[in-house]
C-alpha positions as a Markdown table, in Angstrom:
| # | Residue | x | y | z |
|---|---|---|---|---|
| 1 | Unk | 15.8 | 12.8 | -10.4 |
| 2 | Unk | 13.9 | 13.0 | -7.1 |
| 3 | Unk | 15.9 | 11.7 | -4.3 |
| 4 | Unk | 14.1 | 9.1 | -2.0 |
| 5 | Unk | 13.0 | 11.3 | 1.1 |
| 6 | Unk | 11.2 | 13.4 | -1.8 |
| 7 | Unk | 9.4 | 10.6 | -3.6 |
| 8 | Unk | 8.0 | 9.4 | -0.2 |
| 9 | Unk | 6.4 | 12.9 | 0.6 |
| 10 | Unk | 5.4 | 13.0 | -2.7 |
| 11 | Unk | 1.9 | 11.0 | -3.2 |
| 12 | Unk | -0.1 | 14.1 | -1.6 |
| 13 | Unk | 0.4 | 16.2 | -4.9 |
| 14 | Unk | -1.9 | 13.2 | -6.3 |
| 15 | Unk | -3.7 | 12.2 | -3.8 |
| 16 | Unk | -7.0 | 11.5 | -6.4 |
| 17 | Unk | -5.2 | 9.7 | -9.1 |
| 18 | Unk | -3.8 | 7.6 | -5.9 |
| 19 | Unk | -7.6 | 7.0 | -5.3 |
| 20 | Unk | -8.9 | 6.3 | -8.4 |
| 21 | Unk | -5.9 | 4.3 | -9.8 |
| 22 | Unk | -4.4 | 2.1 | -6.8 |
| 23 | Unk | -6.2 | -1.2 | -6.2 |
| 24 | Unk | -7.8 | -2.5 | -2.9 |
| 25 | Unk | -5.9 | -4.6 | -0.7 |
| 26 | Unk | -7.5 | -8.5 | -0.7 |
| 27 | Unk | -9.7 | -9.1 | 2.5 |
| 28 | Unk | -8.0 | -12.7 | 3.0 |
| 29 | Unk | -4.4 | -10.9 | 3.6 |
| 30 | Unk | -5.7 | -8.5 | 6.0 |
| 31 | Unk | -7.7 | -11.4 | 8.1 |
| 32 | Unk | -4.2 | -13.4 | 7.7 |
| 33 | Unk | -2.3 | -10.5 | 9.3 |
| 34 | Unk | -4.9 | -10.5 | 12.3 |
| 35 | Unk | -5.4 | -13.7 | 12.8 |
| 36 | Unk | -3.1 | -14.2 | 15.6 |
| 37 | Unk | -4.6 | -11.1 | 17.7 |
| 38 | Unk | -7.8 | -12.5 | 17.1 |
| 39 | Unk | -10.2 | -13.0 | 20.3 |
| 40 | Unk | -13.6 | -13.8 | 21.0 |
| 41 | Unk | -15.7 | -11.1 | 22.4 |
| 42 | Unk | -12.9 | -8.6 | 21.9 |
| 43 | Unk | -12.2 | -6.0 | 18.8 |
| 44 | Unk | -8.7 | -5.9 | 17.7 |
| 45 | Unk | -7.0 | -2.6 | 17.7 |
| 46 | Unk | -5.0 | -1.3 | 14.5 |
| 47 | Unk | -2.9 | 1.3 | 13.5 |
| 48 | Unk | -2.7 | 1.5 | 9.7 |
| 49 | Unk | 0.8 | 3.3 | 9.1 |
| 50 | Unk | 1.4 | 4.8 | 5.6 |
| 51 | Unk | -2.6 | 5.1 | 5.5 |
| 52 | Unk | -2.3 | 7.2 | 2.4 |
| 53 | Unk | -6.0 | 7.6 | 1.0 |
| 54 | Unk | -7.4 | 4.8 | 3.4 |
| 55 | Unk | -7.2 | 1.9 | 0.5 |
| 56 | Unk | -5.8 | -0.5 | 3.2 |
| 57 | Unk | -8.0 | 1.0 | 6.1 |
| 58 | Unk | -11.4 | 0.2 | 4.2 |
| 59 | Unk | -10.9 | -3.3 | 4.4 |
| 60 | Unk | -9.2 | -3.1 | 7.9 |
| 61 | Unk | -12.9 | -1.3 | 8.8 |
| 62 | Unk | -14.4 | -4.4 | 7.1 |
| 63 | Unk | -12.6 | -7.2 | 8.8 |
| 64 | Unk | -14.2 | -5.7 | 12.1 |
| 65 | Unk | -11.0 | -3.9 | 13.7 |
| 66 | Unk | -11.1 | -0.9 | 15.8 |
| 67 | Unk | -8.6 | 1.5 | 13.3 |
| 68 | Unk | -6.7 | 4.8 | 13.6 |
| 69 | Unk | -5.0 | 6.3 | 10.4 |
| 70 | Unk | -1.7 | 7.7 | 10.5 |
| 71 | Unk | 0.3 | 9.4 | 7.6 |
| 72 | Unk | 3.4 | 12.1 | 7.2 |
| 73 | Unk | 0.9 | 13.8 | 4.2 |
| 74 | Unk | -1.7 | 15.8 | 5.8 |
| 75 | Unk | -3.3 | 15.9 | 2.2 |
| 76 | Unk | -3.2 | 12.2 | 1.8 |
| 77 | Unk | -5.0 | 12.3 | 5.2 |
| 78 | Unk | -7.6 | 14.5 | 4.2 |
| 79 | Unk | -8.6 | 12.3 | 1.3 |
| 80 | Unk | -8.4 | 9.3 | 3.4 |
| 81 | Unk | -11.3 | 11.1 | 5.7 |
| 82 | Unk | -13.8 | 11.9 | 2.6 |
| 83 | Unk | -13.5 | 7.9 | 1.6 |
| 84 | Unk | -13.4 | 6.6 | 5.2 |
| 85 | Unk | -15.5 | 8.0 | 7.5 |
| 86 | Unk | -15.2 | 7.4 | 11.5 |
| 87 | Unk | -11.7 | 6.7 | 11.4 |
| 88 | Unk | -9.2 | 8.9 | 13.6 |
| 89 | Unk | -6.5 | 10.2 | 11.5 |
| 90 | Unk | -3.3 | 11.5 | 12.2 |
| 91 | Unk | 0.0 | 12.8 | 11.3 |
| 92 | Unk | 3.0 | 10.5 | 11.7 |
| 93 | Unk | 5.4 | 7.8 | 10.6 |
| 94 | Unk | 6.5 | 4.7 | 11.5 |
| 95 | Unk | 9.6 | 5.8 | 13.0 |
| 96 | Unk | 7.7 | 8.3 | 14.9 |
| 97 | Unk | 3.6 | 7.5 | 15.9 |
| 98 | Unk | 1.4 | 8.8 | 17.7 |
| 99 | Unk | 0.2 | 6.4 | 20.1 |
| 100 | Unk | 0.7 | 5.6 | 23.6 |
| 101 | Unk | 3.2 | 2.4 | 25.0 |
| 102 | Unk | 1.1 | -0.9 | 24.2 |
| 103 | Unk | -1.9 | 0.4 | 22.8 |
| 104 | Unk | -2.5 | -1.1 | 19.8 |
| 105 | Unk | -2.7 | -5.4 | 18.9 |
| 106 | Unk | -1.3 | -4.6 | 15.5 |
| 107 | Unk | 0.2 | -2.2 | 13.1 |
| 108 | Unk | -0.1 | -2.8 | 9.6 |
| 109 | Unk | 1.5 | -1.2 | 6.8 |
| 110 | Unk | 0.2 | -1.4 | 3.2 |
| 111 | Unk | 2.5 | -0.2 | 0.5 |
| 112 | Unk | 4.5 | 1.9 | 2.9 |
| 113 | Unk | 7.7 | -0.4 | 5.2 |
| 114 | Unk | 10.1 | 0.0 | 1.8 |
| 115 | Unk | 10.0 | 3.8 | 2.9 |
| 116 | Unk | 11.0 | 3.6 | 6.4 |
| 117 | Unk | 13.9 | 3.2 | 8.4 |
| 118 | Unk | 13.4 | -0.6 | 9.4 |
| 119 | Unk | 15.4 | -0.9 | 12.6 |
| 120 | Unk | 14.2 | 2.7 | 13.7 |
| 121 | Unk | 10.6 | 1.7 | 12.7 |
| 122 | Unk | 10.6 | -1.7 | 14.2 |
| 123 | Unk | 11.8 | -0.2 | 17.3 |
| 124 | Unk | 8.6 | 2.3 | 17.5 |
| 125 | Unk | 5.9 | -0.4 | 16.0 |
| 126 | Unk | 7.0 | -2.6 | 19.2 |
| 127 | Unk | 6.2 | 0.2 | 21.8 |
| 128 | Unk | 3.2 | 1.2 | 20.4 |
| 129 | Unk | 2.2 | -2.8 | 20.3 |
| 130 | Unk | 1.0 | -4.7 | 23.1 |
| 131 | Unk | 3.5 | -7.8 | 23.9 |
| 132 | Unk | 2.2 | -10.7 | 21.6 |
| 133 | Unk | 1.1 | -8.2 | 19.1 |
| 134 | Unk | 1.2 | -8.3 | 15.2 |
| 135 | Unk | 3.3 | -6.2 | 12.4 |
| 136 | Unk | 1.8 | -6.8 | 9.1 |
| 137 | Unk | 3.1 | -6.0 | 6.1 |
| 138 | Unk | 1.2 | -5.8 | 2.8 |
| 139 | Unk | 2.1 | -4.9 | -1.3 |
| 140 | Unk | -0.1 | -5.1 | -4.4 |
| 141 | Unk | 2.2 | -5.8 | -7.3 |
| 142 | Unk | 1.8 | -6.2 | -10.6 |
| 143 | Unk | 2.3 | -9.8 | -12.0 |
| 144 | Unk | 5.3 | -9.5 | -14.5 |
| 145 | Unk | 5.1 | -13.5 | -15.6 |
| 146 | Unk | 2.4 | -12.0 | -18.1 |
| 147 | Unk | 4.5 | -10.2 | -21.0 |
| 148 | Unk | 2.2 | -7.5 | -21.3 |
| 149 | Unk | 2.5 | -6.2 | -17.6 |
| 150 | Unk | 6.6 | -6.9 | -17.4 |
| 151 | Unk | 6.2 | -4.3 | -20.6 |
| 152 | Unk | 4.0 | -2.0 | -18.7 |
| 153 | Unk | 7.0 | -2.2 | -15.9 |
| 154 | Unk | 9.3 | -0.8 | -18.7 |
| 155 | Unk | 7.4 | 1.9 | -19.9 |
| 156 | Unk | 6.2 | 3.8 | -15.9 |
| 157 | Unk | 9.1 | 2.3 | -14.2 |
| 158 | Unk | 10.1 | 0.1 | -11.6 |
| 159 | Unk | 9.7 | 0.7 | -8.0 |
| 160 | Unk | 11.3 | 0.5 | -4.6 |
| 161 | Unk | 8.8 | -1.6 | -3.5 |
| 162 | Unk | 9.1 | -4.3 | -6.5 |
| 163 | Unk | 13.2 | -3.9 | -6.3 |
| 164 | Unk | 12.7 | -5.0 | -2.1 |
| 165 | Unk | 10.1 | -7.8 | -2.9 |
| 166 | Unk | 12.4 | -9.4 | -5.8 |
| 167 | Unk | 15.1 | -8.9 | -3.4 |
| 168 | Unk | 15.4 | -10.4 | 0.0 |
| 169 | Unk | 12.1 | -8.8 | 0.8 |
| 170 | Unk | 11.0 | -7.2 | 3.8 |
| 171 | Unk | 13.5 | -6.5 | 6.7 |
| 172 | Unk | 13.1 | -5.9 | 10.4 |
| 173 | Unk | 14.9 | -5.7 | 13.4 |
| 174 | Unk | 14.0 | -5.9 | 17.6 |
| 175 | Unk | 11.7 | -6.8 | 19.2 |
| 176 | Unk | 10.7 | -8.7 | 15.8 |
| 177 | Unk | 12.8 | -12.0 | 15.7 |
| 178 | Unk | 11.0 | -12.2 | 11.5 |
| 179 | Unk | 8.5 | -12.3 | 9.2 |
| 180 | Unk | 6.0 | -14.8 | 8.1 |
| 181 | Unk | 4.9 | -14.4 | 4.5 |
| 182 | Unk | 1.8 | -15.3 | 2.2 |
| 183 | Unk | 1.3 | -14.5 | -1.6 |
| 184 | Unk | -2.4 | -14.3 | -3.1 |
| 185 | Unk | -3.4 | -14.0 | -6.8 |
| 186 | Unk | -6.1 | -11.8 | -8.6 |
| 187 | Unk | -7.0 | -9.8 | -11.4 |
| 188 | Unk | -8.3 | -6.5 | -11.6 |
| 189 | Unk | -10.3 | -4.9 | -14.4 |
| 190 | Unk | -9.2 | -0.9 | -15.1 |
| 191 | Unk | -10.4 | 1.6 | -17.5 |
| 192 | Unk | -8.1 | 3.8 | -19.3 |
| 193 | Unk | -8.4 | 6.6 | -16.8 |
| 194 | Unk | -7.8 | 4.1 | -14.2 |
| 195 | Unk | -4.7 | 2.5 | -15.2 |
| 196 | Unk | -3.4 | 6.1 | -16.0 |
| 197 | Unk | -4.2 | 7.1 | -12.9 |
| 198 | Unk | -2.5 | 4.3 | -11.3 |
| 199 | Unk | 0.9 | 5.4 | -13.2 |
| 200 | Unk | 0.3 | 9.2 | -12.7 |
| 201 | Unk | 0.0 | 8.0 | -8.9 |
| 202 | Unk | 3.6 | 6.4 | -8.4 |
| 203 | Unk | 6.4 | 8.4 | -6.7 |
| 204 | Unk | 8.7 | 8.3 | -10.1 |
| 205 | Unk | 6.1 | 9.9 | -12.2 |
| 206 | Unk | 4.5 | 12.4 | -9.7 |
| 207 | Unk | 8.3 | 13.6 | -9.5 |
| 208 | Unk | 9.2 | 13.8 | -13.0 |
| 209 | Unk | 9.4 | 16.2 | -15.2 |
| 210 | Unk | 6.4 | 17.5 | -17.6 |
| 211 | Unk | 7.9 | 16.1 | -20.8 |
| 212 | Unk | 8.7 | 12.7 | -19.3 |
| 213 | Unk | 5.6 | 12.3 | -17.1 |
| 214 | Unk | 3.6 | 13.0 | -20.4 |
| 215 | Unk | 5.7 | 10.2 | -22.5 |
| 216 | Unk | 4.9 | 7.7 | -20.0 |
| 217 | Unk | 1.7 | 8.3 | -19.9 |
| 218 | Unk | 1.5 | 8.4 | -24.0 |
| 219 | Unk | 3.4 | 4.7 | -23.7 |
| 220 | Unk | 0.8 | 3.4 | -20.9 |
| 221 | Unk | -1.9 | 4.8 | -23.1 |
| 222 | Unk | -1.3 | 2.4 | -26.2 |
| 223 | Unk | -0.5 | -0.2 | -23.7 |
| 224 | Unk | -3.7 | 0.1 | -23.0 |
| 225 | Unk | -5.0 | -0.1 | -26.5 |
| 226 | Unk | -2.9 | -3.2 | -27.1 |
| 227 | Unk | -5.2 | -5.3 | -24.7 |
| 228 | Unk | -8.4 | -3.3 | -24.5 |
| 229 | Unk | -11.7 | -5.1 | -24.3 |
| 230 | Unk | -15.3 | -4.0 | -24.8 |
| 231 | Unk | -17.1 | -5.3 | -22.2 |
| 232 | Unk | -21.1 | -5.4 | -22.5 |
| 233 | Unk | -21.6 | -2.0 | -20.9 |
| 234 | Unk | -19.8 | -1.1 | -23.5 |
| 235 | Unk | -16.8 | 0.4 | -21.4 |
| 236 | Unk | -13.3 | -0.7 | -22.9 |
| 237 | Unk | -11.1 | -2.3 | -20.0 |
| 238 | Unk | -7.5 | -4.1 | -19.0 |
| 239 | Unk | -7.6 | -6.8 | -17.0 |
| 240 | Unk | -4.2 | -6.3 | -14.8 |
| 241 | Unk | -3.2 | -9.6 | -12.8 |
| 242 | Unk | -1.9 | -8.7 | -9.2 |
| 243 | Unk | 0.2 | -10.6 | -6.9 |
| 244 | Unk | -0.5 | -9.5 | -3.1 |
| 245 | Unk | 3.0 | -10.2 | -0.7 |
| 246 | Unk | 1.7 | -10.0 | 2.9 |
| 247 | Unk | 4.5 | -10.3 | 5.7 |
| 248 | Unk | 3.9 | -10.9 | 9.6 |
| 249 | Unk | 5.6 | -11.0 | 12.5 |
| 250 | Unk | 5.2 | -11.2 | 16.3 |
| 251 | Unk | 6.0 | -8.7 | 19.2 |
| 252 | Unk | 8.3 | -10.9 | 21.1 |
């Protein structure tokens, strides 16, 4: 098994899948996160940490925020530039960025704080914010009160992310005294490639080996016939309900 350093380093092997199979981040959480940097006349300043393909970046660039990209995968990155254009990108973490003292209102991470160090990132997130500024926090996960996704769970495996968030959630450390949160509800509609491509995307699968990365795929796959519908296009789709967990706190 992978350890954890090499499952988060991982996702640029399949950086398409990653595209084509993760969902979109819901518009309301990302103007929830901003709100309190919000000013009249003035666009807010974010760094999207964990950028990955540019999935939460998109609807940063829609809510009308000024946005640089950073990532530790230079391939993730490069994807991120095809599907976003305009946006600086850059090579970095949390722990480590690549911005100057106070130059940024918020830094928002989507799918990405499980990964880091929390006291070491909170640490770097407050330098880089201005005093007053925001640290969001954002996750897509799958709604398990439906039977069919808590068996979809089973079959690609659970995450670090979904462990955290069943947990005690989200932790951070100075200058961040805690974390506000906010839960939204939605479904999303999938193909067959694109629920497979959502599986072949997560860290436990891109690291597994051939045989077992082919027999969760093979399970996801009748999943998928299991719930199937034919829509009038004639293209057979899931419907996957989605609960988003956004977290945020305050530069003190």
């Amino acid at each position: 098994m992978a350890s954890r350093e090499e499952m988060s380093l991982s996702f640029g092997a399949a950086a398409g899948a990653y595209e084509s199979g993760r969902p979109d981040y819901p518009r309301e959480a990302v103007d929830w996160m901003l709100a309190p940097v919000r000013e009249p006349g003035r666009a807010v300043r974010v760094a999207d940490v964990g950028a990955g393909t540019g999935k939460l970046t998109r609807t940063i660039v829609e809510a009308g925020a000024e946005v640089v990209a950073i990532d530790p995968d230079a391939d993730m990155l490069a994807a991120l530039r095809e599907h976003v254009h305009g946006v600086p990108t850059f090579v970095g973490t949390a722990e480590r960025m690549p911005l100057p003292d106070a130059s940024v209102d918020a830094v928002l991470l989507g799918q990405a704080w499980h990964w880091v160090d929390p006291v070491a990132a909170s640490a770097e997130v407050g330098r880089a914010l201005r005093e007053g500024g925001v640290l969001g926090l954002v996750w897509n996960i799958r709604d398990e009160s439906d039977p069919w996704v808590a068996r979809l769970t089973a079959a690609m495996r659970g995450s670090h992310a979904e462990e955290m968030l069943a947990g005690d959630g989200p932790r951070v450390a100075e200058p961040f005294d805690g974390l506000e949160p906010r839960s939204w509800t939605w479904t999303r509609s999938l193909t067959r490639a694109a629920l497979l491509d959502m599986v072949a995307s997560r860290s436990y699968v891109i690291t597994a080996s051939d045989a077992d990365r082919a027999a969760i795929l093979a399970s996801v796959s009748d999943l998928f016939d299991e719930r199937r519908v034919i829509e009038a296009t004639g293209a057979e789709v899931v419907d996957l309900p989605y609960l988003t967990h956004a977290f945020r706190g305050i530069r003190s």
